[in-house]
N, C-alpha and C positions, 0 to 999 in steps of 0.2 A: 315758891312764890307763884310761880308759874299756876298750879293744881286752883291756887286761891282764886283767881284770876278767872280761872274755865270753870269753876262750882259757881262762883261770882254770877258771871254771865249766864249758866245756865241756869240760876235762880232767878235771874231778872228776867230769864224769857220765859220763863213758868209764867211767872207772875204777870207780864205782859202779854203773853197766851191768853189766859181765863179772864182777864178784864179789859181789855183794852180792843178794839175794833183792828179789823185786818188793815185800813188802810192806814191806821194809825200805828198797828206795829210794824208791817212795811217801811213804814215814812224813818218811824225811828231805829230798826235796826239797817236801812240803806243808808241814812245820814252818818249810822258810828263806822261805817265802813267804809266811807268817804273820808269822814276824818283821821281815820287809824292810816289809809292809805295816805292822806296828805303828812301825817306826820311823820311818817313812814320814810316817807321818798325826801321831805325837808330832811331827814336824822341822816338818811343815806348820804343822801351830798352834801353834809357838811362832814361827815367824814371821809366824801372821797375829795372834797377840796381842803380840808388840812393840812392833811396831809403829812403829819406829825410822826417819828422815830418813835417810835413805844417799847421798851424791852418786853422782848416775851420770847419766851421755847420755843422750838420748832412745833411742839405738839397744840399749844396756845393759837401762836401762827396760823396752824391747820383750820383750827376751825374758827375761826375770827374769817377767812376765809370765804370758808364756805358760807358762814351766815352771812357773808356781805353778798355772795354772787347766788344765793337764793332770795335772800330780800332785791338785791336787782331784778330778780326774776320776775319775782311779785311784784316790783311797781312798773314794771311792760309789761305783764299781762295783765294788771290792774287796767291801765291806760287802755288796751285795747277794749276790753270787756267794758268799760265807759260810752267808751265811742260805738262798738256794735252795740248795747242797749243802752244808747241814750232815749230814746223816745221811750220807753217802759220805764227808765229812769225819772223819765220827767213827769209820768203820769202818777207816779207812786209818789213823787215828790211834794205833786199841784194837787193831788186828788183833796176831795171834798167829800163831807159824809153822806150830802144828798145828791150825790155823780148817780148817773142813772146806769151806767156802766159798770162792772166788778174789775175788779185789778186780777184777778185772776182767768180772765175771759181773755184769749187767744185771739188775735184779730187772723 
């Protein structure tokens, strides 16, 4: 499922590569990653507030785990990564087709 997912996505960035304007694939691949992050971090805490007995193996266990305390990871180092570029954030967000400025120009 997972392979569908990453061919998926790396068809749609082919395809938004060769037609679609930089500020405009900017715009939409920063927005899915906003929202993958927001659901991300919603899916997390409602599994760390259930808090629910589940039967599972010790080996199940393990990595249920791990996937929780590296998706924690990911949504603190999301949050920070937000907060040091927000301002780049915001400009790829607002840009406009006729900005006189490039989104890839370095201030």
């Amino acid at each position: 499922m997972e392979l569908y997912l990453f061919f998926a996505f790396l068809l749609l960035y082919i395809i938004t590569a060769f037609m679609l304007p930089k500020y405009l694939q900017y715009k939409i691949w920063t927005l899915a990653f906003i929202f993958s992050f927001i659901i991300t971090s919603a899916a997390i805490g409602f599994v760390r507030l259930s808090r629910q007995d589940v039967m599972m193996d010790a080996n199940q266990l393990n990595w249920y785990y791990i996937l929780f305390l590296f998706g924690m990871i990911s949504v603190a180092l999301g949050m920070f990564n937000l907060w040091l570029y927000r301002k780049p954030l915001w400009r790829i967000l607002f840009a406009k087709e006729d900005d006189d400025n490039d989104i890839d120009d370095d201030d």
